[in-house]
PASEBA-1860 file (N, C-alpha, C; in nm, 3 decimals):
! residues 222
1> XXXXXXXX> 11.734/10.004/7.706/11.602/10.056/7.742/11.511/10.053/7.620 ~ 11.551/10.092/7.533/11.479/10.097/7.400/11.424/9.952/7.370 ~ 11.517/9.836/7.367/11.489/9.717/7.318/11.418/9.641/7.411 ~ 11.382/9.723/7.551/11.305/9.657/7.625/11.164/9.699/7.626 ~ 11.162/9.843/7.563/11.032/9.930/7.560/10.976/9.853/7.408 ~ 11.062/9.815/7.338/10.990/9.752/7.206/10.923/9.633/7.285 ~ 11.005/9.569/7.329/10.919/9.380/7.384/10.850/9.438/7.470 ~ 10.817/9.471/7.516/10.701/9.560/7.606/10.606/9.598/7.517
9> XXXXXXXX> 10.598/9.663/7.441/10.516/9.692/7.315/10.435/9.652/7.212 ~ 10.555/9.540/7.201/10.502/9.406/7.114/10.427/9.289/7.187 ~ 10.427/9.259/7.279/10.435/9.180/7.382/10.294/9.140/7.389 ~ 10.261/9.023/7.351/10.136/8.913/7.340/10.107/8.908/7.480 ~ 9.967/8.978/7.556/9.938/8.976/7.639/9.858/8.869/7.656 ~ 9.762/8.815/7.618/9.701/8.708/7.583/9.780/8.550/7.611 ~ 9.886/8.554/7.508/9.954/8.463/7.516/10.083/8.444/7.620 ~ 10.075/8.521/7.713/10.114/8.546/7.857/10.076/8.517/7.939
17> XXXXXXXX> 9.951/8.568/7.917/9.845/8.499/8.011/9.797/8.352/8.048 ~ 9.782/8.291/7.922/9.788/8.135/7.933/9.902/8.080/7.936 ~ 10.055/8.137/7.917/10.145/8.021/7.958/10.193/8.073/8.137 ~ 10.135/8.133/8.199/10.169/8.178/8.358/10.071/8.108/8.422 ~ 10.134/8.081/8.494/10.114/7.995/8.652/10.023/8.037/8.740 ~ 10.050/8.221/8.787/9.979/8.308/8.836/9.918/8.403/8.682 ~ 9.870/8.421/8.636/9.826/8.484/8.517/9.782/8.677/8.627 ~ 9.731/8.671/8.733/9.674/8.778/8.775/9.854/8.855/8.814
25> XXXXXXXX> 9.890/8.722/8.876/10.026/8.839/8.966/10.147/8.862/8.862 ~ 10.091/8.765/8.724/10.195/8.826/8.591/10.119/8.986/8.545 ~ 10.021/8.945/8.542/9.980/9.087/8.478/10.037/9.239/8.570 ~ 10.034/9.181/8.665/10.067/9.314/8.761/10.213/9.327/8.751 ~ 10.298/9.256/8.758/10.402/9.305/8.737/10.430/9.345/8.585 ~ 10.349/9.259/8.490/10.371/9.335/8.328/10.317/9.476/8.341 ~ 10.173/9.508/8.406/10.156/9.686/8.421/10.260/9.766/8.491 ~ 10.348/9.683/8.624/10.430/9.799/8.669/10.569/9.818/8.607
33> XXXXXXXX> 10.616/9.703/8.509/10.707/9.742/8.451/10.695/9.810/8.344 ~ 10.560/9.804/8.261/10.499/9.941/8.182/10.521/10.062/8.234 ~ 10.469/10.114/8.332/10.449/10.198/8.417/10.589/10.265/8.468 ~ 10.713/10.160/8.466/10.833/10.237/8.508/10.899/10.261/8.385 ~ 10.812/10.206/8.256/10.891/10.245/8.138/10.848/10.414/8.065 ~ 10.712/10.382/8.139/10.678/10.488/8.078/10.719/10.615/8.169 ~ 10.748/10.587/8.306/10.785/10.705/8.412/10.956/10.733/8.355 ~ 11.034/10.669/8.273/11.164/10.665/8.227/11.156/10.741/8.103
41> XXXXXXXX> 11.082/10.723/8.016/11.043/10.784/7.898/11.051/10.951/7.925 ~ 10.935/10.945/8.032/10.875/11.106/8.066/11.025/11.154/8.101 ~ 11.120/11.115/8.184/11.190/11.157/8.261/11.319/11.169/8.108 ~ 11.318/11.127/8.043/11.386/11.105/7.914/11.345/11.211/7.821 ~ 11.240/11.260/7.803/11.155/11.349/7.752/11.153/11.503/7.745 ~ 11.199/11.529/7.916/11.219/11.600/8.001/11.367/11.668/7.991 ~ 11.460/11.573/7.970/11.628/11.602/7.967/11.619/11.608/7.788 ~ 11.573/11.593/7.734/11.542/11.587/7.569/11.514/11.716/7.540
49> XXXXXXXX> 11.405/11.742/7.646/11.321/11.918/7.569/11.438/12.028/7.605 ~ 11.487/11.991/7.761/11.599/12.132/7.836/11.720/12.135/7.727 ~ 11.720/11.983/7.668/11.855/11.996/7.566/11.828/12.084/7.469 ~ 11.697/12.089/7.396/11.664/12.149/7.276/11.640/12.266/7.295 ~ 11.622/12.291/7.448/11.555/12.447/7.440/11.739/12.534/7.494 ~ 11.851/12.449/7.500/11.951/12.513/7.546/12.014/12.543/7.370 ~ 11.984/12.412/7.284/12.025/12.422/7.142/11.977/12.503/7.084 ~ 11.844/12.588/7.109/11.802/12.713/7.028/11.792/12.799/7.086
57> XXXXXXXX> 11.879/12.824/7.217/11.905/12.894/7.250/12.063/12.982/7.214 ~ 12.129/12.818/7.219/12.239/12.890/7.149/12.230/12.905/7.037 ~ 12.138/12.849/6.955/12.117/12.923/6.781/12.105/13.061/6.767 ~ 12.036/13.124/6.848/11.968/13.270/6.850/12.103/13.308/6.869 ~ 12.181/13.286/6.981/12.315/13.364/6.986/12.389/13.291/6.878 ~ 12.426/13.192/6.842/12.498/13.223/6.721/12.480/13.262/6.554 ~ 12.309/13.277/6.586/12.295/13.395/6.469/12.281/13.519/6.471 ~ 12.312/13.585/6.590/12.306/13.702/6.581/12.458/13.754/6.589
65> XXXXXXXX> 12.577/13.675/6.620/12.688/13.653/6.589/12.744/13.626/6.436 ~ 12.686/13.522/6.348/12.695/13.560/6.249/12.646/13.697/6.181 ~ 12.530/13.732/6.239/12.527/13.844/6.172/12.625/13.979/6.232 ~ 12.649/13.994/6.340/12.742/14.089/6.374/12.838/14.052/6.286 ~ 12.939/13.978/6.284/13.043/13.904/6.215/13.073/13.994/6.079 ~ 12.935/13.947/5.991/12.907/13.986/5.865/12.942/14.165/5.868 ~ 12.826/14.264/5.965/12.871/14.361/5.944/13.005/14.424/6.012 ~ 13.080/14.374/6.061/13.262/14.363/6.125/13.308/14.390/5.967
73> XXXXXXXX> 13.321/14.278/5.885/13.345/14.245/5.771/13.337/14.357/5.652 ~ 13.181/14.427/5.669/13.199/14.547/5.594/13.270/14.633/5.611 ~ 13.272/14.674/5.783/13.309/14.783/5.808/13.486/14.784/5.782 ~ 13.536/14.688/5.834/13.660/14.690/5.785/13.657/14.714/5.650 ~ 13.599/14.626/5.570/13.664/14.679/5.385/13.637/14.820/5.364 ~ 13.511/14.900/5.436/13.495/15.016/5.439/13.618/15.064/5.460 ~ 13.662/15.041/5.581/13.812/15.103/5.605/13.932/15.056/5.545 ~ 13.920/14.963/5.421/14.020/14.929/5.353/14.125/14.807/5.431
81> XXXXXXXX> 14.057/14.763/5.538/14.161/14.703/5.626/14.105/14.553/5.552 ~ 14.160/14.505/5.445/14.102/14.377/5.413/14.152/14.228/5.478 ~ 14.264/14.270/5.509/14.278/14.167/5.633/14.181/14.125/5.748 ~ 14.163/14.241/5.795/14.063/14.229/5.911/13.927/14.164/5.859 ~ 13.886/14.234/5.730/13.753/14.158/5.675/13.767/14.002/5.600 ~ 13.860/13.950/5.618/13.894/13.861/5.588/13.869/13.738/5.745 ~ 13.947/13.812/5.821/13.902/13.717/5.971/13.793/13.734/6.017 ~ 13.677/13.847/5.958/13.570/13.841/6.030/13.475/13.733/5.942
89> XXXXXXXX> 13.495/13.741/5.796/13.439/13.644/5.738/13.414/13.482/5.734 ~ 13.615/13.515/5.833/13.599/13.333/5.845/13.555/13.314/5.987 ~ 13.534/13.419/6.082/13.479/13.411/6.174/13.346/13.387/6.164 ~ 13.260/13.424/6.054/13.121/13.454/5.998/13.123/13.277/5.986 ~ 13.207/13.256/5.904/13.211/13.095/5.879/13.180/13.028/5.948 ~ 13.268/13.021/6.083/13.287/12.899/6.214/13.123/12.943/6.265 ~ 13.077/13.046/6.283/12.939/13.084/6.286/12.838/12.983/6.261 ~ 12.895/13.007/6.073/12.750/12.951/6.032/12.769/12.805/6.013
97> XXXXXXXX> 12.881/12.776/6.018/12.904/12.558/6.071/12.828/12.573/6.184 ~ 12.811/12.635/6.304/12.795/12.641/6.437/12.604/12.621/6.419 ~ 12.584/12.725/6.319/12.431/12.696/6.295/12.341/12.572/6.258 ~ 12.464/12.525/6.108/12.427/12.442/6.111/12.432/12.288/6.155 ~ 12.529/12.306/6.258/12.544/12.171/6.350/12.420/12.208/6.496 ~ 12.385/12.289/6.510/12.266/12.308/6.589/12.133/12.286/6.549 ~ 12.163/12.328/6.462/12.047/12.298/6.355/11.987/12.156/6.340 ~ 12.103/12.093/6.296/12.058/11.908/6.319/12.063/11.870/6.453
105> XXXXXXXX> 12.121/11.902/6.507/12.097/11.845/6.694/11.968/11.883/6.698 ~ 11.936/11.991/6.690/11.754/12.035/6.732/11.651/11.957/6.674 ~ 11.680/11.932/6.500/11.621/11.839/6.424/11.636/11.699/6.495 ~ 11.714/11.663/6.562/11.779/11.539/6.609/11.665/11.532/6.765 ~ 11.668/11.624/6.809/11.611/11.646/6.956/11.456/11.637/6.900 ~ 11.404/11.657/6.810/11.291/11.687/6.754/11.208/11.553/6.731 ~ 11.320/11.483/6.662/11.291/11.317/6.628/11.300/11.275/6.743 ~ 11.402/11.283/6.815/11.400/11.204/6.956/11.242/11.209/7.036
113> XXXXXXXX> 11.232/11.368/7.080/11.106/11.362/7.116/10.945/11.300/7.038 ~ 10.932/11.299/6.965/10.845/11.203/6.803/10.861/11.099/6.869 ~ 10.984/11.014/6.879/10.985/10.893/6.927/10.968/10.792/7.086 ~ 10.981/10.925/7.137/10.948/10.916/7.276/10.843/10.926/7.288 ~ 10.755/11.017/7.248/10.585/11.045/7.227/10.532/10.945/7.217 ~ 10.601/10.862/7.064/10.513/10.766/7.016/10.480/10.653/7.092 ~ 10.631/10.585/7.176/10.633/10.482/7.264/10.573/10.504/7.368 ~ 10.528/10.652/7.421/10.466/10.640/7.582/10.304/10.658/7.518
121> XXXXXXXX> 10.287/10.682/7.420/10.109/10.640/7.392/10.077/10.475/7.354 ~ 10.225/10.413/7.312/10.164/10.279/7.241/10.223/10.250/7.433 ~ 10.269/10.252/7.515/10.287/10.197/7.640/10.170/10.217/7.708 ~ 10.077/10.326/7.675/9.959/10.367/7.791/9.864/10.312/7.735 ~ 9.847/10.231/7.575/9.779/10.172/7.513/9.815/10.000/7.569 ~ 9.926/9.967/7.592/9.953/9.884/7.640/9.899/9.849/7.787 ~ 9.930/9.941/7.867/9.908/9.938/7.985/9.812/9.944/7.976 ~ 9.663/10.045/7.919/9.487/9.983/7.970/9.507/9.838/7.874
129> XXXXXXXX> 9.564/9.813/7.794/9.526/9.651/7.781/9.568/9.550/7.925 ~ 9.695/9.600/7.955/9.669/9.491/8.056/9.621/9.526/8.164 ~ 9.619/9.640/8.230/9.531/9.653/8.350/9.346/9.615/8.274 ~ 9.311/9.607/8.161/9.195/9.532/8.163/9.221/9.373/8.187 ~ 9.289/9.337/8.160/9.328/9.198/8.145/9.324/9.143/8.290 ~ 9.404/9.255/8.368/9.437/9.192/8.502/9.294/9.196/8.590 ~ 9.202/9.318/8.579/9.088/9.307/8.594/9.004/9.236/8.573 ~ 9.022/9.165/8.430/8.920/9.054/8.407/8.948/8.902/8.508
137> XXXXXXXX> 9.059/8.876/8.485/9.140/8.760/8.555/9.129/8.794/8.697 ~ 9.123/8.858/8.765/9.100/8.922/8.909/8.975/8.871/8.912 ~ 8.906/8.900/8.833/8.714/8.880/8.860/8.680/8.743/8.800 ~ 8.807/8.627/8.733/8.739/8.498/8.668/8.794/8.454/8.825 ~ 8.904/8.480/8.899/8.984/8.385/8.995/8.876/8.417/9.131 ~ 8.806/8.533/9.129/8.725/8.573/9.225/8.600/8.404/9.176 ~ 8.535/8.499/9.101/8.449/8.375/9.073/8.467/8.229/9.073 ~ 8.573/8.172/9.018/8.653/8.045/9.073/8.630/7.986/9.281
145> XXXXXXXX> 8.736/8.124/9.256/8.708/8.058/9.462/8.546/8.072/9.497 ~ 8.460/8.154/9.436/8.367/8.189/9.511/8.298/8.009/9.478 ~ 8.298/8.000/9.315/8.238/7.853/9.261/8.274/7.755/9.333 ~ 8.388/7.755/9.372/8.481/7.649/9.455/8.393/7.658/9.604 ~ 8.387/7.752/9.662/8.306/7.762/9.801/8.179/7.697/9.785 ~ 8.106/7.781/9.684/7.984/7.727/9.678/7.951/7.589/9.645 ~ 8.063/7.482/9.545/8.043/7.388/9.547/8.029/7.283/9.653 ~ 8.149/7.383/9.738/8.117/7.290/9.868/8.031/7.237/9.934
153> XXXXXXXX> 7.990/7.430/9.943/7.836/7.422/10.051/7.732/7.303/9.960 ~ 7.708/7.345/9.853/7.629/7.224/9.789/7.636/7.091/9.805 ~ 7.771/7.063/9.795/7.782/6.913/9.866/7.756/6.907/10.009 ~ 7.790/6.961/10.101/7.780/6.970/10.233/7.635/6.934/10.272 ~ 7.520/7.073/10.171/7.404/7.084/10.205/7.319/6.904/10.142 ~ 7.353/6.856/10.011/7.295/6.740/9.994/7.344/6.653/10.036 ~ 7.487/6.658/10.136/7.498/6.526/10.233/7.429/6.512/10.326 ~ 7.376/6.663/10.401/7.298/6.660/10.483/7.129/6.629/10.440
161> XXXXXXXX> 7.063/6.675/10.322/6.964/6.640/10.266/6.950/6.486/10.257 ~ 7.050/6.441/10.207/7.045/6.243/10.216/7.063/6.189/10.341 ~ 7.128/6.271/10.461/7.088/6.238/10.604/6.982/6.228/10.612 ~ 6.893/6.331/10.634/6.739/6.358/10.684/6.651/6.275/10.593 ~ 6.688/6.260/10.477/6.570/6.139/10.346/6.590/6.026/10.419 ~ 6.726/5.976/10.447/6.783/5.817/10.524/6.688/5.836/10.637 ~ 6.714/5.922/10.728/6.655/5.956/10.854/6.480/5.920/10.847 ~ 6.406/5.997/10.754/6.285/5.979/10.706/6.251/5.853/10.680
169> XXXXXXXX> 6.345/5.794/10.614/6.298/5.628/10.568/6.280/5.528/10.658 ~ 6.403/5.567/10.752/6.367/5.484/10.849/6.237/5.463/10.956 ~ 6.220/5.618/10.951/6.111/5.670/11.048/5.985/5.590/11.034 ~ 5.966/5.599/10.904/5.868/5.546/10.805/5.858/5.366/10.752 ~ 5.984/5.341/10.763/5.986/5.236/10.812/5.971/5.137/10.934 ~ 5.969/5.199/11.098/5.938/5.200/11.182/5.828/5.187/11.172 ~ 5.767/5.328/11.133/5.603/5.292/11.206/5.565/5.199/11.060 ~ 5.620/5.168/10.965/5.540/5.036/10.915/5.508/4.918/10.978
177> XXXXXXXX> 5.612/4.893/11.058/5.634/4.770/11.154/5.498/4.790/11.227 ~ 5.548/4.856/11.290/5.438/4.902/11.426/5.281/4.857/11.387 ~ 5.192/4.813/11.469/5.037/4.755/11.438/4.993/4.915/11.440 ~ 4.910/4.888/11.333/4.857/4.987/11.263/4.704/4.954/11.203 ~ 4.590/5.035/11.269/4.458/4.984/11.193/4.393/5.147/11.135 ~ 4.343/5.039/11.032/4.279/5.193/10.946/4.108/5.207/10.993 ~ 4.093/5.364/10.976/3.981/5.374/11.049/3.852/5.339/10.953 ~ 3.844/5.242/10.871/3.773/5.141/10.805/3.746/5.030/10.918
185> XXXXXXXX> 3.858/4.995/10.940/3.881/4.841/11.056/3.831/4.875/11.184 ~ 3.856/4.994/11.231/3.820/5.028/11.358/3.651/5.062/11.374 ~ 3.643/5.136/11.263/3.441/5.150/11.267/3.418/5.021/11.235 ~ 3.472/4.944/11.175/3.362/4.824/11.124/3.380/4.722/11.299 ~ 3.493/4.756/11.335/3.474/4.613/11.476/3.391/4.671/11.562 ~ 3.385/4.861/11.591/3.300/4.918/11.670/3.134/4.882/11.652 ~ 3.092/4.869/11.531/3.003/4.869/11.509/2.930/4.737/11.522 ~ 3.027/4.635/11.500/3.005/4.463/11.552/3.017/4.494/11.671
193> XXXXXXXX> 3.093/4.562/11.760/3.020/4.561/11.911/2.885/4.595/11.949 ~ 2.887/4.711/11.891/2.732/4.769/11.905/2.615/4.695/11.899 ~ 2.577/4.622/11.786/2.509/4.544/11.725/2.504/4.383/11.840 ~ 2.617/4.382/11.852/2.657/4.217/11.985/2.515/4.304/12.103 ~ 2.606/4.401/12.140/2.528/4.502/12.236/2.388/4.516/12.233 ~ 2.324/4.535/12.109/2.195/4.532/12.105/2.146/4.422/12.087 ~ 2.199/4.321/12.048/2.130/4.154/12.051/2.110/4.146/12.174 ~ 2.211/4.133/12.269/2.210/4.069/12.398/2.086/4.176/12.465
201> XXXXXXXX> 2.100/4.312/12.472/1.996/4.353/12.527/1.863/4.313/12.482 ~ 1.844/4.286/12.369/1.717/4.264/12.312/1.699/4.086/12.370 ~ 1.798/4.007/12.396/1.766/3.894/12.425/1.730/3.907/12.592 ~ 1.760/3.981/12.630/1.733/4.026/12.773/1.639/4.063/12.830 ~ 1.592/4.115/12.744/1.416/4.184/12.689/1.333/4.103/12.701 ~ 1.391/4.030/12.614/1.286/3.919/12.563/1.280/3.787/12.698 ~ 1.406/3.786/12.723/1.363/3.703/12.896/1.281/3.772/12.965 ~ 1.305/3.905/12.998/1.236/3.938/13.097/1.071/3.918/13.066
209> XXXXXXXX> 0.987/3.954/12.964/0.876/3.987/12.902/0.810/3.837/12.864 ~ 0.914/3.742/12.893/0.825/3.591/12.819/0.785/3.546/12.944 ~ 0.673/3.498/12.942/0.573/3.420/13.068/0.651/3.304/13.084 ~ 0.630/3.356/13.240/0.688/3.208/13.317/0.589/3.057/13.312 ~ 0.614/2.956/13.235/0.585/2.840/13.210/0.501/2.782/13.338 ~ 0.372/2.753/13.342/0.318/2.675/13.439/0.339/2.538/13.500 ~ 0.347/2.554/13.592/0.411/2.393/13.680/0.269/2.294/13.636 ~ 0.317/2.196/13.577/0.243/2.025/13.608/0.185/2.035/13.713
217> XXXXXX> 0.062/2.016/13.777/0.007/1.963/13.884/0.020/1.786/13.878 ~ 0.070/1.704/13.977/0.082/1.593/14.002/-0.056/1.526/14.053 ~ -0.086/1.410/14.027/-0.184/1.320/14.092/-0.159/1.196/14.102 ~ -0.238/1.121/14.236/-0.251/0.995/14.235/-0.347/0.905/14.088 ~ -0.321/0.840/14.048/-0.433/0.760/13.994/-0.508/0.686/14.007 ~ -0.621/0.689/14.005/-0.740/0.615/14.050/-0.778/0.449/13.984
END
């Protein structure tokens, strides 16, 4: 567990990221195996403190045992029984070994916890690195598909734009064909009618209004 909470720790997120396949669905499983290291830790943490708080617990009783011990010890030499103060002393003894082998377990429980501390802050330091990571990569792969969609539509939309231009050209090519007069051509032939129009009436005019030519009278000759 330890040597896995270190590579977890140490662990080049970055350079994880570019050698994975899925880079988003690596990151998620690199946060939840953070996440169960650090729920192992706590739970490690937990059986660490009940140990230490049972180790100074039995300190308190076995110093107040050494100290009973100690006054056993007087009271016998008081009473001259030096034997007896003799077993309470070495009883005093096994005591105070007892202290100080509790003593370093607690010191021991002390470091343990230090070290457990330290790894579940550099793990929760770990973990917002990669839940940013996975967030960012979540929002480049979003943007990707969205770019990817939209490229489509773009092509889609200027295949259809070069339909309707083709479509146009032709249109336009059509009515090129087609007889076509500009309204230059059309006033100028109207107006040569007009003009035809007023000659002929005016020549019409002019028949009607010119004197009818007198007939030759014929004769015999004399």
């Amino acid at each position: 567990m330890a040597i896995q909470i270190k590579e977890l720790i140490s662990s080049n997120v970055t350079s994880a990221i570019e050698a994975a396949s899925n880079p988003a669905k690596m990151l998620t499983l690199l946060q939840r195996e953070i996440e169960e290291s650090i729920i192992s830790l706590t739970g490690d943490r937990t059986r660490v403190t009940q140990h230490k708080k049972r180790l100074e617990a039995s300190l308190v009783q076995h110093e107040l045992k050494e100290a009973d011990w100690g006054d056993k010890a007087k009271t016998a030499m008081d009473h001259g029984r030096e034997d007896l103060a003799r077993q309470a002393l070495l009883a005093r003894e096994d005591c105070r070994q007892a202290i100080a082998r509790l003593k370093d377990e607690i010191a021991a429980a002390d470091a343990s916890l230090a070290e457990i501390d330290a790894a579940i802050r550099e793990l929760e330091a770990k973990r917002e690195e990669t839940r940013a990571q996975a967030r960012a990569q979540i929002a480049a792969d979003e943007a990707a598909r969205a770019g990817s969609a939209g490229g489509a539509a773009s092509r889609a939309e200027a295949h259809l734009n070069r339909i309707n231009t083709l479509g146009q050209r032709a249109q336009f090519a059509t009515e090129d064909e087609a007889p076509s007069r500009t309204n230059a051509s059309v006033d100028r032939e109207i107006e040569e009618m007009r003009r035809a129009s007023a000659v002929e009436a005016e020549l019409a005019a002019l028949k009607a209004s010119a004197p009818v030519p007198a007939k030759k009278a014929g004769g015999k000759g004399k």
